[in-house]
C-alpha angles and dihedrals in degrees: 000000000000089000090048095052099049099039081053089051088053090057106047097244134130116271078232100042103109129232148161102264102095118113098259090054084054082053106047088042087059101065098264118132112233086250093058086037096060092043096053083044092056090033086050085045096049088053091056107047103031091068093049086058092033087059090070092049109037133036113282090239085058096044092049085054096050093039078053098045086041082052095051094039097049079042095056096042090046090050097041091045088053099099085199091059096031086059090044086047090048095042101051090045085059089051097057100041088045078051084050105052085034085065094046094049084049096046087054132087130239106224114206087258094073087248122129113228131158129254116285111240108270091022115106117242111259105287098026131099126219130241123274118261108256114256112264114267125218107303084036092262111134 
């Protein structure tokens, strides 16, 4: 309330004057429906509050690890439920396994058939050369 009041004051605007700033717009901006808004807002509220009143009942240390885990959990879900990341996330995963088959299709050979086979064992991957033979040692056997 405090925030919303002074960024209001820097801009010359009434305390009262509304705008798009409060936690839920962000949300919705985001990408988020007003359904999944309101429950990242109340998941985000719950991790919060439950360690305050855990902290009566529990040791503080254990309190501190569940607050943490609470905190990675509410972050994750925040993040995954974002359609916008979720899209960026998707999309990157495709790229590097698009990277991935790209290098397999380049490490194979092409045989005079059309059809694509790996290299026999022993035989360099198209584009390499293999190693020169060792010189002979003494009876001529390599």
């Amino acid at each position: 309330m405090i925030v919303a009041i002074v960024r209001r004051a820097r801009k010359g605007l009434s305390p009262t004057h509304p705008d798009r700033m409060h936690m839920h717009h962000r949300l919705l901006a985001a990408g988020h429906s007003h359904r999944r808004a309101v429950l990242v807002m109340y998941l985000w509220a719950a991790v919060a509050s439950f360690p305050v009143a855990a902290m009566a009942f529990f040791p503080l240390p254990w309190v501190m690890v569940g607050a943490g885990i609470a905190v990675l959990f509410a972050f994750v879900v925040t993040v995954d439920l974002m359609p916008g990341v979720r899209h960026a996330l998707h999309s990157m995963l495709h790229r590097r396994q698009d990277r991935q088959e790209q290098r397999i299709v380049v490490s194979r050979n092409v045989s005079g058939t059309g059809e694509v086979t790996r290299p026999a064992e022993g035989q360099a991957p198209h584009g390499a050369a293999l190693a020169a033979p060792s010189e002979p040692t003494e009876g001529g056997r390599q």
